[in-house]
C-alpha positions in Angstrom: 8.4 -0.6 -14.4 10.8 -3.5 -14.3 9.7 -6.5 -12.0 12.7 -6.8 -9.3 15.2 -9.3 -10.2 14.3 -11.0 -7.1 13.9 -15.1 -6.6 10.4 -16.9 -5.5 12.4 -17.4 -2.3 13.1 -13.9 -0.9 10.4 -13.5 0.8 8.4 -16.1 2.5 4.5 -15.9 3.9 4.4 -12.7 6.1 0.7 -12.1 7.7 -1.4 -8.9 6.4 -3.5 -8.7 9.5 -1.8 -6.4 11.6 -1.5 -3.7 8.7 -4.9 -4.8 7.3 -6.2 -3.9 10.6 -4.5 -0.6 11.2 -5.4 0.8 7.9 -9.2 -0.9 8.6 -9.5 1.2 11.7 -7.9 4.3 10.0 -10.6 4.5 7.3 -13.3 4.4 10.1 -11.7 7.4 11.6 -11.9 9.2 8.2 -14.7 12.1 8.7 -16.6 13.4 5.7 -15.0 17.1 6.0 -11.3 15.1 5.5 -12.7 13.3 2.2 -11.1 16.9 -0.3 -7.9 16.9 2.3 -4.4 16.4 0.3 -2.4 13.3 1.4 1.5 12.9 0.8 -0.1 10.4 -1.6 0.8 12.5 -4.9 -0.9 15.0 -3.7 -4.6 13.3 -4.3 -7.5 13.8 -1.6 -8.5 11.6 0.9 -11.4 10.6 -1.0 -9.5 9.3 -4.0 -7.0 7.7 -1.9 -9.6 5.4 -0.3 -11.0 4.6 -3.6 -7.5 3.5 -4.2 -7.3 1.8 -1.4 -10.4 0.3 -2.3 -9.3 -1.5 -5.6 -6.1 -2.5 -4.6 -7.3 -4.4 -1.9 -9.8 -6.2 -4.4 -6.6 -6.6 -6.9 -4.4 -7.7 -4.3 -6.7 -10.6 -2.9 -7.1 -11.7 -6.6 -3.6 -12.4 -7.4 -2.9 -14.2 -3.9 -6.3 -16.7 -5.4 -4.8 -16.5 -8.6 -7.9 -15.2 -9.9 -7.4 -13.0 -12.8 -9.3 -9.7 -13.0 -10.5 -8.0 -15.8 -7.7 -5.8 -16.3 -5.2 -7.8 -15.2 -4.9 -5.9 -11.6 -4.3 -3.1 -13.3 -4.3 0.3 -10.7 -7.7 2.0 -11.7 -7.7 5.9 -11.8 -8.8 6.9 -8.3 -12.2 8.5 -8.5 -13.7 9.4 -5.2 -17.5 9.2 -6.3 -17.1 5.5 -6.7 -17.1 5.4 -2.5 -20.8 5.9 -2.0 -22.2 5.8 0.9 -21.1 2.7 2.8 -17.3 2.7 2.2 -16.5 3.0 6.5 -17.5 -0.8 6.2 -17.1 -1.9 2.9 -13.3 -0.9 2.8 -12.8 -2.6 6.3 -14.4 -5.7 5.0 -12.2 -5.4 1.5 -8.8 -5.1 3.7 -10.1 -8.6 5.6 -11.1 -10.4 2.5 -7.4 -9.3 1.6 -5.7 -10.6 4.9 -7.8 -13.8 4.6 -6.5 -14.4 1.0 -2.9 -14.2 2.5 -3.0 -16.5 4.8 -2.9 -20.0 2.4 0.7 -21.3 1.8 -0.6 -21.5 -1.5 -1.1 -18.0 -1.8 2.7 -17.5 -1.8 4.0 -20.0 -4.2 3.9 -20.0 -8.0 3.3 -17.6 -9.8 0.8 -14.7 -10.3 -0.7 -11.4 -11.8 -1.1 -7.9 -10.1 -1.0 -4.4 -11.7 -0.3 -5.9 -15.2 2.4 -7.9 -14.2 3.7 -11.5 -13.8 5.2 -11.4 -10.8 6.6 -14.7 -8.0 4.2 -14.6 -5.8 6.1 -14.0 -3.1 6.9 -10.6 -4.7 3.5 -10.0 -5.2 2.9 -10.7 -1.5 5.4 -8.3 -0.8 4.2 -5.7 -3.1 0.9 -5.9 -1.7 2.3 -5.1 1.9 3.9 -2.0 1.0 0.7 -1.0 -0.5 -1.2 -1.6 2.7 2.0 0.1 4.8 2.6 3.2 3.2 -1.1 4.0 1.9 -2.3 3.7 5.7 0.4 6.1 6.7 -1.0 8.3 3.8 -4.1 8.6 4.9 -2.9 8.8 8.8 -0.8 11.6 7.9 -3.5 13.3 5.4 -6.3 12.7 9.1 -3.8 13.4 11.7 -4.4 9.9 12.9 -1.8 8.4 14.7 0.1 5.5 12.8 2.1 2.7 15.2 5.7 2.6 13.7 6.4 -1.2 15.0 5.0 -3.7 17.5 3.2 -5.9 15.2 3.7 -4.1 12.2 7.8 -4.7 12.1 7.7 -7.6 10.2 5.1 -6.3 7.3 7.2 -3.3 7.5 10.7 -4.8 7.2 9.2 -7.1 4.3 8.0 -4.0 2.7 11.5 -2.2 2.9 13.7 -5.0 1.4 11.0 -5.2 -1.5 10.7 -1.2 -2.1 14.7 -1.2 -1.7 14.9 -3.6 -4.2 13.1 -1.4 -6.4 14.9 1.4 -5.7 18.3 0.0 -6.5 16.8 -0.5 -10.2 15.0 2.5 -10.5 17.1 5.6 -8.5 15.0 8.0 -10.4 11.7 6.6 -9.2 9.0 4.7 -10.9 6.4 7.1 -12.2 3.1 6.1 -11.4 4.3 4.0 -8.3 7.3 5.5 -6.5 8.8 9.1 -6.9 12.1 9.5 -6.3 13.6 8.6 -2.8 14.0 11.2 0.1 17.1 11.3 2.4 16.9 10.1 5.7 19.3 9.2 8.0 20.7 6.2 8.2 19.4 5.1 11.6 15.7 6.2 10.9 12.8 3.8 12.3 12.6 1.1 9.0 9.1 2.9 8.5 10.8 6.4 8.0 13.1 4.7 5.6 10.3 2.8 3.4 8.9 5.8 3.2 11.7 7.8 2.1 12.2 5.1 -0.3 8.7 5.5 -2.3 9.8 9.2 -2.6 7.4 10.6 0.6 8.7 12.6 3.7 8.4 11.5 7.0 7.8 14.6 8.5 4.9 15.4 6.3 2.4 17.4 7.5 -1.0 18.4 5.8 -0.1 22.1 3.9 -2.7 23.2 0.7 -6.0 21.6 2.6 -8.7 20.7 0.3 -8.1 19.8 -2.9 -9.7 21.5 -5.8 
């Protein structure tokens, strides 16, 4: 993937709470019979989603530190045995730790490293969003949970979409490993609907095979 052409100043400090909390309380709501459900997620199961979810909340509050990992950020391969037994409050904690490291103006100046990349921060900051966004309507859609479309999510949301569309524009096929390639919505969709579209997922998913095997 090419990092989006896109100055230090396009995006300026947005706060993670309100989607850190959403996606906190989602994962709560997770029951162990959902963990082999399918999500719009590639296809993956719940399970491996919220290891996923897991790391990229550890990877995300890293770059906003500056704190370089191990592997440079890098996306691990979502294994769902890594969850154990206590992930309904070691996630939550994970997604607050990432909020937290957000909040600094420091976090979103200079320059930093997430999934391999040098990135502005501020694109980082933005990237990390999206993550948060779409992966909590993932696993909503995967749980039938119910995911709020604005309120105090627009601004995360509308950060998102200008950093995914940015993407997009360079990359109409998709990004393999990150974004497949965009659905058609209409124009006037809810911003949600349309960041979704644009990361290649359907708004009107619905849960189809089940479990995953």
């Amino acid at each position: 993937m090419t990092a989006p052409d896109l100055g230090a100043a396009a995006f300026g400090p947005v706060d993670f709470r309100p989607a850190t909390d959403v996606l906190a309380a989602l994962v709560r709501g997770v029951r162990e019979e959902q963990l082999d459900l399918e999500t719009p997620c590639g296809g993956i199961s719940v399970g491996r989603l919220l290891d996923h979810i897991d790391g990229l909340s550890l990877a995300f509050a890293a770059a906003a530190r500056k704190e370089p990992l191990p592997d440079g950020g890098r996306a691990r391969e979502p294994d769902a045995s890594r969850l154990g037994d206590a992930w309904r409050d070691r996630l939550p904690a994970g997604l607050d730790a990432l909020a937290d490291a957000w909040v600094p103006g420091a976090a979103w100046e200079g320059v930093t490293t997430v999934g391999g990349l040098d990135l502005p921060a501020p694109i980082a900051g933005a990237s990390g969003l999206d993550e948060v966004l779409v992966h909590g309507w993932d696993l909503a859609a995967a749980t039938r949970q119910p995911y709020p479309a604005d309120g105090a999510l627009t601004e995360a949301v509308e950060t998102a979409y200008a950093w995914v569309g940015s993407v997009a524009a360079q990359n109409p096929e998709g990004v393999p490993g990150l974004f497949g390639p965009p659905v058609t919505v209409p124009d006037d969709a809810p911003v949600l609907h349309r960041l979704l579209a644009l990361t290649g997922r359907d708004p009107d998913w619905k849960p189809g095979r089940g479990l995953v095997v």
